[in-house]
C-alpha positions as CSV (number, residue, x, y, z in Angstrom):
1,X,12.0,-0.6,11.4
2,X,10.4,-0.2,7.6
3,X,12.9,-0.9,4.9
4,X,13.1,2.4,3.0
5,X,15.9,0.9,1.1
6,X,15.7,2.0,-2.9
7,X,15.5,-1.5,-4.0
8,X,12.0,-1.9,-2.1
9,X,8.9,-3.1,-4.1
10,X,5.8,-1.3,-3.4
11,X,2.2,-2.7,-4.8
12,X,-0.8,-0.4,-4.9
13,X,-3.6,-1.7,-4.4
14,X,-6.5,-1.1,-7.4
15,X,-9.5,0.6,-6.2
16,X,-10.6,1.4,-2.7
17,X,-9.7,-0.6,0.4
18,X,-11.7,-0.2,4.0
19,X,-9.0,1.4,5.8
20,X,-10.5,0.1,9.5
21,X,-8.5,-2.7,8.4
22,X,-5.5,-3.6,10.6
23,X,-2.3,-6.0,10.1
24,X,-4.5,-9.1,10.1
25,X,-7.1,-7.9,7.3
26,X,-4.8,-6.2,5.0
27,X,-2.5,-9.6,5.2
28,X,-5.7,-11.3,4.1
29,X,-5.9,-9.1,1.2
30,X,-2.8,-9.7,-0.4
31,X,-2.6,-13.6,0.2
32,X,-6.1,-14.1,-1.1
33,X,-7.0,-11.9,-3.2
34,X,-3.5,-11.0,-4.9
35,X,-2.0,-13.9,-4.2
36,X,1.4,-12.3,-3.0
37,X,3.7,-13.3,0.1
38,X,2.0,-10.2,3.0
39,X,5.8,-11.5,4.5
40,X,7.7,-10.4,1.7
41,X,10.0,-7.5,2.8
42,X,7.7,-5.6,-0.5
43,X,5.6,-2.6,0.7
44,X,2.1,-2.6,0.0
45,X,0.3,0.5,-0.8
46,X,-3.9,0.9,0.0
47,X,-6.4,4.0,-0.5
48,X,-9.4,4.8,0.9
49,X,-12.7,5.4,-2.0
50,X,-12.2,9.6,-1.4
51,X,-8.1,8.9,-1.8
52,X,-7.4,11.2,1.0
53,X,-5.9,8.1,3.1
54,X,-3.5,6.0,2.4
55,X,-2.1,2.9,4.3
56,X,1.1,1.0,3.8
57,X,1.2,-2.8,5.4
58,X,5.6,-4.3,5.6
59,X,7.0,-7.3,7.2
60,X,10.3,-6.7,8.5
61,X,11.2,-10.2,9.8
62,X,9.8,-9.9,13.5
63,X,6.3,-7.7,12.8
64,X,4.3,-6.3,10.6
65,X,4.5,-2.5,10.4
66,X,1.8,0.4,9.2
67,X,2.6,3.8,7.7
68,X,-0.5,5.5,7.5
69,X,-1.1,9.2,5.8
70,X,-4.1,11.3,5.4
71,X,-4.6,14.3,3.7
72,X,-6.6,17.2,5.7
73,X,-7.2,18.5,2.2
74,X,-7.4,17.9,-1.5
75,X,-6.4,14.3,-2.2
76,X,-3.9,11.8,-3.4
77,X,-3.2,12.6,-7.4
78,X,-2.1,9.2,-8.2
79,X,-3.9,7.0,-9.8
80,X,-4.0,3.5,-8.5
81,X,-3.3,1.7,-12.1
82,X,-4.2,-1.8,-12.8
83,X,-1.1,-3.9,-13.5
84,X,-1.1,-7.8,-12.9
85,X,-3.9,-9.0,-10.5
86,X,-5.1,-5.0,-9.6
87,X,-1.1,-4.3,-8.5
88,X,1.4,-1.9,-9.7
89,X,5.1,-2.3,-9.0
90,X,6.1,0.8,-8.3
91,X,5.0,4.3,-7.2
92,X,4.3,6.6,-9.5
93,X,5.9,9.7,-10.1
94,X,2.8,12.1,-9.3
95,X,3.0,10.4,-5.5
96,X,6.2,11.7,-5.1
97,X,5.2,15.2,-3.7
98,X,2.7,13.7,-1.1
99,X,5.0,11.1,1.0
């Protein structure tokens, strides 16, 4: 089950991510081109360029799991900041109303 605990790291993700990818390609993303652990019990946060999607990639021990929400309207507010390698360690506050 994904680890909602409040002691859980989420990364965002800098910038738009193709959202056709699955467990394999977003893995791929965060070993190569963050160069984080994808099997890390951390979160890790993606949008799509329009920021009405957003996909979140966990390990739990035994699978990967994916929380996916998209918006019928409008779009996300947050901004995706650049922090260390294109991540940012924790959600922002303006996210908050759209989880």
């Amino acid at each position: 089950m994904l680890d909602l605990a409040g002691g859980t790291t989420v990364y965002l993700a800098c910038g738009a991510t193709d959202l056709r990818k699955s467990y394999h390609g977003l893995a791929a993303i965060i070993k190569l081109k963050f160069k984080l652990d994808p099997y890390s019990r951390c979160m890790f946060a993606f949008c799509n360029r329009r920021r009405t999607s957003i996909k979140i990639l966990q390990w739990n021990g035994s699978g990967f799991w994916i929380l996916m929400k998209r918006l019928d309207r409008d779009s996300f507010l947050c901004a995706f900041i650049i922090v260390r390698s294109n991540l940012q360690y924790a959600l922002r506050k303006s996210c908050s109303g759209y989880w």
